[in-house]
Backbone as CSV, one residue per row, in Angstrom:
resi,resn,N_x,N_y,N_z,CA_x,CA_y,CA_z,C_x,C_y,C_z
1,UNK,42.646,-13.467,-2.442,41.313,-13.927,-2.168,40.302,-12.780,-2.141
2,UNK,40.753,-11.456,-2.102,40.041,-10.261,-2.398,38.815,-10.371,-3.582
3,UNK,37.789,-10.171,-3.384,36.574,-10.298,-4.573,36.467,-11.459,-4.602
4,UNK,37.098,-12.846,-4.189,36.879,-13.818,-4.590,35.172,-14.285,-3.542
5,UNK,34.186,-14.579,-4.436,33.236,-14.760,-3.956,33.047,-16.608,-3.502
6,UNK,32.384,-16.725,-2.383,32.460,-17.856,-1.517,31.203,-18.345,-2.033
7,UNK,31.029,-19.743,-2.216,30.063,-20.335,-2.254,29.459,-21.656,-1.417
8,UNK,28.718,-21.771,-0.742,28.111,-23.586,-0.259,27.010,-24.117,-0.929
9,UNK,27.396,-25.257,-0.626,26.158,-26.272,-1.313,25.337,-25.635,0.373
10,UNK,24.050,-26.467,-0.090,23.262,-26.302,1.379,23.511,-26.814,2.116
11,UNK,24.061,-28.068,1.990,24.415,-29.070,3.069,26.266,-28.920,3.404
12,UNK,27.123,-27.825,2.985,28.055,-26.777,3.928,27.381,-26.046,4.286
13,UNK,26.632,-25.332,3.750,26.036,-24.144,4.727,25.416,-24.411,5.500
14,UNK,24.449,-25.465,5.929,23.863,-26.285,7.053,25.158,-26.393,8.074
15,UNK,26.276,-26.914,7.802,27.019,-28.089,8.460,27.989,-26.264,9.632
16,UNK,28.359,-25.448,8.277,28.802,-24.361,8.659,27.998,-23.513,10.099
17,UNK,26.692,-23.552,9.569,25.694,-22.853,10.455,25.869,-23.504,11.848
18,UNK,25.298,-24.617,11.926,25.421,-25.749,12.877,26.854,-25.837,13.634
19,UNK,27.826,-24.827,13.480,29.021,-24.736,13.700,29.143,-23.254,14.483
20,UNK,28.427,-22.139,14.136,27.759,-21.105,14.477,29.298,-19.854,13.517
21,UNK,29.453,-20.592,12.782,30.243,-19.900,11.692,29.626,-18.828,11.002
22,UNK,30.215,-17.275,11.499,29.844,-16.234,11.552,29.502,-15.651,9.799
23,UNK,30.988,-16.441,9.320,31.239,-16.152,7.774,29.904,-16.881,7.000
24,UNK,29.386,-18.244,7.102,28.519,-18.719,6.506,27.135,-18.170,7.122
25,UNK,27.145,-17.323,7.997,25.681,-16.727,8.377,25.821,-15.348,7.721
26,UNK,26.727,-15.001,7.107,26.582,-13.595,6.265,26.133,-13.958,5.137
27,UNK,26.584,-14.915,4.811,26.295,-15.350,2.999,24.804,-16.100,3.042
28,UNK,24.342,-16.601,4.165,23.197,-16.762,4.459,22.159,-15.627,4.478
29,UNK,22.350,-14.678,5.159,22.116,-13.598,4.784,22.195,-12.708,3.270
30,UNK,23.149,-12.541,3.177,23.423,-11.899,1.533,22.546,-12.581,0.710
31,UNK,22.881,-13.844,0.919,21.695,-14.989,-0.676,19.790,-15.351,-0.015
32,UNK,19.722,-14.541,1.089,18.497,-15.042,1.619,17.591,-14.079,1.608
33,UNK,18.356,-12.564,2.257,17.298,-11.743,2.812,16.433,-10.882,1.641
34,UNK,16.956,-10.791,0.273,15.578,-10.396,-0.125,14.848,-11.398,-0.445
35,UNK,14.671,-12.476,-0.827,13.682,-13.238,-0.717,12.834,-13.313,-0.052
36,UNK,12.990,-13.314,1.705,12.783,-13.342,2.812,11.688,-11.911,3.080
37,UNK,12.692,-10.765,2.559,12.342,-9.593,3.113,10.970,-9.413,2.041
38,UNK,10.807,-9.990,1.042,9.450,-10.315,-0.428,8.516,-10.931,0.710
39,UNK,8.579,-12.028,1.003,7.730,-12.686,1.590,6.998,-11.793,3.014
40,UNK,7.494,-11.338,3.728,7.532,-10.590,4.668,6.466,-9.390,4.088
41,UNK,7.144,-8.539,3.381,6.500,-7.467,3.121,5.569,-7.668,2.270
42,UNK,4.608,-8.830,1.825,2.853,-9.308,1.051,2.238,-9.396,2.506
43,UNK,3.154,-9.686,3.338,2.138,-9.806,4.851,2.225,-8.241,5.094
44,UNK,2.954,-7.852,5.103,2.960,-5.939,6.702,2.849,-5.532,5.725
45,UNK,3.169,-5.369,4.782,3.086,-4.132,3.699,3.350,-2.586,4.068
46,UNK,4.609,-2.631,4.786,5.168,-1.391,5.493,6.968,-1.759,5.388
47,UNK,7.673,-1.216,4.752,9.066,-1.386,4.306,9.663,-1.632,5.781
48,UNK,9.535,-0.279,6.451,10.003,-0.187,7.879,10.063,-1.401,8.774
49,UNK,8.749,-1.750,8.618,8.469,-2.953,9.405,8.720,-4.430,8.884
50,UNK,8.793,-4.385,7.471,9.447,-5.673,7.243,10.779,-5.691,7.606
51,UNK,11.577,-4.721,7.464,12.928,-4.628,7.559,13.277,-5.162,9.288
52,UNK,12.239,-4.469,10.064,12.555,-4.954,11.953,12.290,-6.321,11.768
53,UNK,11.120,-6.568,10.936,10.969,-7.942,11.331,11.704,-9.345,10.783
54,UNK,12.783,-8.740,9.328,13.665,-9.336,8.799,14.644,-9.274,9.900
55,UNK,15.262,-8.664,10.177,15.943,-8.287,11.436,15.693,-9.398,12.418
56,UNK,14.621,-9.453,13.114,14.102,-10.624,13.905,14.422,-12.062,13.370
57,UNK,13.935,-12.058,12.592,13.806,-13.382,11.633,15.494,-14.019,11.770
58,UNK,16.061,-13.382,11.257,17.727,-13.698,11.111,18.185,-13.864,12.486
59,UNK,18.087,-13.067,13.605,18.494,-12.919,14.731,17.714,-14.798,15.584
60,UNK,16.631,-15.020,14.705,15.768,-16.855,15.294,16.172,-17.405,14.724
61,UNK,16.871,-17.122,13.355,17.530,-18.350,12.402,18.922,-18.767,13.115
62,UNK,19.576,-17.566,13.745,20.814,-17.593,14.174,20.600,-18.489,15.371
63,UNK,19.403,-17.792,16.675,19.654,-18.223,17.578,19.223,-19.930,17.741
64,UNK,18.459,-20.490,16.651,17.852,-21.457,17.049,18.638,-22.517,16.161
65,UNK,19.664,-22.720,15.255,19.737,-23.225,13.831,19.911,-24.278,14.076
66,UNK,19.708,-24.994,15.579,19.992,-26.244,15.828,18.688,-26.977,15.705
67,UNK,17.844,-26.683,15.528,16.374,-26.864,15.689,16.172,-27.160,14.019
68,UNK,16.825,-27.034,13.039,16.875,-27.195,11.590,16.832,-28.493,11.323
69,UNK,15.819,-29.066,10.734,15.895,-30.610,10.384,15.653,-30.997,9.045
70,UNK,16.827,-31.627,8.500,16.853,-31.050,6.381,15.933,-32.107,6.242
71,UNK,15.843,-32.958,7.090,14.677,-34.448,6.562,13.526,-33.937,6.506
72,UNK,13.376,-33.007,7.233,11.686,-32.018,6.870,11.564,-31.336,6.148
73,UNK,12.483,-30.917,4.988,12.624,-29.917,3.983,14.032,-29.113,4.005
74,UNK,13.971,-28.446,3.142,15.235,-27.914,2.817,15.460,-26.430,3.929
75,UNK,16.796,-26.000,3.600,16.923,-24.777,4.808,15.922,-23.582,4.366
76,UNK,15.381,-23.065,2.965,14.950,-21.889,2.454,13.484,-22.305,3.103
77,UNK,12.804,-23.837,2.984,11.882,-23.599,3.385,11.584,-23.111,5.084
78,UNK,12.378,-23.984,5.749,12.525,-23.730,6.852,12.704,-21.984,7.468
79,UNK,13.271,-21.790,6.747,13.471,-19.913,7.134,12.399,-18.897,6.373
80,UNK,11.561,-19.367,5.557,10.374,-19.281,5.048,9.201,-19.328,6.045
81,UNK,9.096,-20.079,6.757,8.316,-20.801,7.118,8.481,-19.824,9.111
82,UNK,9.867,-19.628,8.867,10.025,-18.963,10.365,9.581,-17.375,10.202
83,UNK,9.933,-16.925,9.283,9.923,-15.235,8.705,8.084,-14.922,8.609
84,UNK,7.697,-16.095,7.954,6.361,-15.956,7.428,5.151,-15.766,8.935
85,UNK,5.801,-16.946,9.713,4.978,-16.992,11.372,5.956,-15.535,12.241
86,UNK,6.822,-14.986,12.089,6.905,-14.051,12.707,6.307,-12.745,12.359
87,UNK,5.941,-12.886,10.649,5.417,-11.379,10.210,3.699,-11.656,10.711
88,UNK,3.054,-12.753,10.383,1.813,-13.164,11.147,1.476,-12.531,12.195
89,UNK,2.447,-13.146,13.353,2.234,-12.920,14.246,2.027,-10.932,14.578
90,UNK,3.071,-10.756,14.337,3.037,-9.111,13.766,1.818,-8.569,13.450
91,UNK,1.191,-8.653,12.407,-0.043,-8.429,12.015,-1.087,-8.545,12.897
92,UNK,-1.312,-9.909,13.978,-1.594,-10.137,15.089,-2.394,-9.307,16.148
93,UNK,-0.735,-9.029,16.471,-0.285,-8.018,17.739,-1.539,-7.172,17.907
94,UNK,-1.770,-6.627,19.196,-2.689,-5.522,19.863,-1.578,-4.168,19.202
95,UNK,-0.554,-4.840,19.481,0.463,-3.017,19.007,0.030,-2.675,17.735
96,UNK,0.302,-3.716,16.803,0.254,-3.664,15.462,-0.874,-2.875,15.193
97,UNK,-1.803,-3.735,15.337,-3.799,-3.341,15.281,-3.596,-1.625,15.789
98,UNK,-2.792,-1.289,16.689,-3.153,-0.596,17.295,-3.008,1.179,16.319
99,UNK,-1.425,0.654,16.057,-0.721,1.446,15.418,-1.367,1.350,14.042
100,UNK,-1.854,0.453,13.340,-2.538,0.945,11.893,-3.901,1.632,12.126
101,UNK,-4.806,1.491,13.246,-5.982,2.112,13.266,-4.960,4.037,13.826
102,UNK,-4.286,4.017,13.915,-4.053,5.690,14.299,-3.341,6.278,12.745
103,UNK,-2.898,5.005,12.375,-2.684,5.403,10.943,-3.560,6.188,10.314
104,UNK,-4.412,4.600,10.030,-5.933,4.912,9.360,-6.932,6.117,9.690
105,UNK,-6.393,6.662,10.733,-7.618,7.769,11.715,-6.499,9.395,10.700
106,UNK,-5.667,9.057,10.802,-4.518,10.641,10.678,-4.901,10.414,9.254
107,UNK,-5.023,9.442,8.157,-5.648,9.926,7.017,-6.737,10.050,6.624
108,UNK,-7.806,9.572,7.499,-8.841,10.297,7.286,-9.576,11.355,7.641
């Protein structure tokens, strides 16, 4: 079974997740996060920081996946949709604001 690569429809990988099956949250990962980590980084536009906040993102997909409802759309949108309001929020932040104006000050 060495190299042999694993595959789910969405609705195993739903059923897997919903199970808190460690193996189907890697491959969730593997087939998700650059997509994820694209979307992310048109919002922060800082590698570093998409990467913490991909980080985050996976760590709410994990903790919440019971909260997933496929009758409202599919799982990509759904984790789309979570990644996208956490990098927002990011942008947001007093830290955030805070830390690009000292940016902005050291290059000019």
């Amino acid at each position: 079974m060495l190299g042999e690569e694993i595959k789910y429809t969405e609705e195993e990988l739903v059923s897997r997740l919903l199970q808190k099956d460690q193996q189907a949250f890697s491959y969730l990962y593997d087939n998700y996060a650059g997509a994820l980590n694209a979307v992310i980084y048109r919002i922060v536009e800082e590698k570093e920081l998409a990467e913490d906040i991909l980080q985050e993102a996976f760590i709410k997909i994990w903790n919440n996946f019971t909260s997933y409802d496929k009758s409202k759309g599919r799982l990509f949108t759904w984790m789309v949709n979570i990644t996208k309001n956490l990098s927002i929020d990011t942008v947001r932040s007093k830290g955030y604001k805070k830390q690009s104006k000292i940016l902005r000050d050291k290059i000019s």
